[in-house]
N, C-alpha and C positions, 0 to 999 in steps of 0.2 A: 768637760762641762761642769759649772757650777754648782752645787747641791743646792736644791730649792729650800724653803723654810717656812712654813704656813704658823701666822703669830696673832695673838689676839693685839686689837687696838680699841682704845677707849675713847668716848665723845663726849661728850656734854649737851641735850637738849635739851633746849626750853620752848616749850610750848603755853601761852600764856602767861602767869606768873610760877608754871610748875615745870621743876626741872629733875630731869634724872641721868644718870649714863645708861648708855649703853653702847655694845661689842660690836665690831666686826671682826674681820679676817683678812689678814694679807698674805699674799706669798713674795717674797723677797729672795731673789737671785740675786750673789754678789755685789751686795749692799742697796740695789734698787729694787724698786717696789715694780713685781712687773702684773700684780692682778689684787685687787681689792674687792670687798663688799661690806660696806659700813650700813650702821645700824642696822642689827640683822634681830639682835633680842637683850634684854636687859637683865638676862640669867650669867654672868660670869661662867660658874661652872659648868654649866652647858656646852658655850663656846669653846671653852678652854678644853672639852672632851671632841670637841668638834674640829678641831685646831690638831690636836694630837692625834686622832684618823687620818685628818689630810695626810700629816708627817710619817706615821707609819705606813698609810699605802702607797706614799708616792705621789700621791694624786696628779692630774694633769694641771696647770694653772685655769684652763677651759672648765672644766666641772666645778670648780669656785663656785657660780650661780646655785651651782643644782645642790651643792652642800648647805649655803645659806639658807634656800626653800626647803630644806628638809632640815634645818636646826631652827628656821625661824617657829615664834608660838603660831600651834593651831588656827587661832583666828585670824591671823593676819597671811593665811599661805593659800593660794588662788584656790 
């Protein structure tokens, strides 16, 4: 089996005349994308510590979701 790879990716939004980036997260098996979650938070290093968990535990590509809701900001998590 292929080694999975959880990586930050970067977007571009614009909302009105204001724009910013912000991260998500993908996992990537042998070169395909096989689970994503974009715009997740606009904190780089956040992510980037978020991205580096997935990678050290393994993670399942299915718990993706549940890592987003718990890296996204405070306000915006149900």
């Amino acid at each position: 089996m292929r080694e999975m790879k959880y990586m930050v990716f970067a977007e571009e939004v614009t909302i009105g005349e204001d724009s910013c980036t912000v991260y998500g997260i993908k996992c990537v098996r042998g070169g395909q994308v096989i689970a994503s979650v974009p715009d997740i938070t606009d904190d780089r290093a956040r992510i980037e510590e978020a991205a580096e968990l997935c990678n050290r535990l393994r993670l399942d590509p299915l718990q993706l979701n549940d890592i987003a809701e718990d890296t996204a900001p405070a306000e915006l998590r149900k």
